[in-house]
N, C-alpha and C positions, 0 to 999 in steps of 0.2 A: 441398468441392473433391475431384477425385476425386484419388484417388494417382497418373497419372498425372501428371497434372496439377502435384502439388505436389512431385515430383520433377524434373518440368521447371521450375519456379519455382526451386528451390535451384540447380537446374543453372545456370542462370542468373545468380545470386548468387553464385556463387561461380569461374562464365568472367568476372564483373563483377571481384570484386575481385583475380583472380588477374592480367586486364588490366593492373592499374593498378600499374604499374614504377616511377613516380617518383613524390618524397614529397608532390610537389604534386600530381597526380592523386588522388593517394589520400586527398589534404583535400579535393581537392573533390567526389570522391565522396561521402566520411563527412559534408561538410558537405550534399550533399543528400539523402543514405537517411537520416540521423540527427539527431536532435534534439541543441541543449548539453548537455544531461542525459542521455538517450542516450549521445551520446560519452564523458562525464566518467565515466558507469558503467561502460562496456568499459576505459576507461581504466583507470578504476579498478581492475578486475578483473583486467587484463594488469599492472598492478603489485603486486598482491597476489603472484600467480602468480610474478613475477620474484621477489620478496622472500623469499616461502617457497623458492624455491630456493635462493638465497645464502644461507640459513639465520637469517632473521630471525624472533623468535618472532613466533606471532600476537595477544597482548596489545601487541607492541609495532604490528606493522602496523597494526593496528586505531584505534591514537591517532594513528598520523603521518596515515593519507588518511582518517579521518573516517569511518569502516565500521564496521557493526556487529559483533561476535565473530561474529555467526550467517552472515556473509557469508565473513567470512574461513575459516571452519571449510568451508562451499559450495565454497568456491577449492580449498580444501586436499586434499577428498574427490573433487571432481573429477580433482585432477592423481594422485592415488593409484590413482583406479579406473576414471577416463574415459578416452576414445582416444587419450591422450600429445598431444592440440593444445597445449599449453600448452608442455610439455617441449620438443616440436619446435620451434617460434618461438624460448623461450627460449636453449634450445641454441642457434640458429643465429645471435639475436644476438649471444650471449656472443661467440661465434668471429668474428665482425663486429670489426676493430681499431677503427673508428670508436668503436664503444660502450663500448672499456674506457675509454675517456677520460670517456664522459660519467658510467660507473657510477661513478668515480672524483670527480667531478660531484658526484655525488648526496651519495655516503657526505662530502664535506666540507659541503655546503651541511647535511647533517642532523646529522652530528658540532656545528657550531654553533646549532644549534637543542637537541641535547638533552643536549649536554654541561656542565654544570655550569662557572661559574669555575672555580672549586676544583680541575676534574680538568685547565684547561689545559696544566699542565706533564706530562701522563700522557705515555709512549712510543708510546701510538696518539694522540693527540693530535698531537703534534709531527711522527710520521711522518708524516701527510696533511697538515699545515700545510707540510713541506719539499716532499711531493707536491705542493699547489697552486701552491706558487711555482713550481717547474718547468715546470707544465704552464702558466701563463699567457704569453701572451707579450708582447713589451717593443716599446712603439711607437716 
C-alpha cells in the first residue's frame, strides 16, 4: 500500500473513532472493527496502563487480568517512552467525577478477592468497606 494511501486509511480511523461521542456508539463501533478477543486485549491493555499509573506493581497486575509479565512490562515501556496515549486518556478519565466512583469500584471489588480473612479488620480494609456503604444507594 502506498503511504499515501495508508495515512489516509489511519486518517480515517481515527475521524471514525474520534465521531463516536457516546458510549453506545463507541460499542458498536469496537463491536464491528473488532473481535471479543480483540476487544478483551485493548481492554486489557488500557487497564494495565490505568493500574501502572495508580501505582500498582506489575507482578501484581499481571495475576488480577490474566497477562503475561512480558505484556505488562510492553504496557509499562510504552507509557515511559511512547507518545503519552496512554497518560492522556488516563489523565483525562481520572478528572472524569464519574470514574472516581467506579475506580473506587474497582479497588473494593479486588480488595475482596485478594485480601485475606485475616486482614478484614485492617484500617484499609474498613476504610473502603465504610466507602462502599456510602456510595451504595437505599431503595
Amino acid at each position: 500500500m502506498k503511504k499515501e494511501i495508508e495515512n489516509r486509511v489511519y486518517e480515517v480511523l481515527m475521524e471514525s473513532i474520534a465521531a463516536a461521542k457516546s458510549h453506545d456508539t463507541v460499542n458498536r463501533l469496537l463491536d464491528d472493527l473488532l473481535s471479543p478477543t480483540e476487544r478483551l486485549m485493548i481492554a486489557k491493555r488500557l487497564s494495565i496502563a490505568f493500574l501502572l499509573f495508580i501505582k500498582y506493581d506489575q507482578r501484581t497486575i499481571s495475576k488480577w487480568l490474566k497477562v503475561s509479565s512480558t505484556t505488562v512490562s510492553k504496557v509499562s515501556l510504552s507509557m515511559q517512552v511512547g507518545r503519552g496515549g496512554y497518560r492522556s486518556i488516563i489523565e483525562s478519565i481520572l478528572r472524569s467525577e464519574e470514574l472516581k466512583g467506579f475506580i473506587q469500584k474497582i479497588e473494593l471489588a479486588l480488595s475482596d478477592i485478594i485480601l485475606p480473612k485475616h486482614v478484614a479488620r485492617s484500617s484499609w480494609h474498613q476504610r473502603h468497606r465504610e466507602a462502599k456503604m456510602v456510595s451504595q444507594k437505599a431503595f
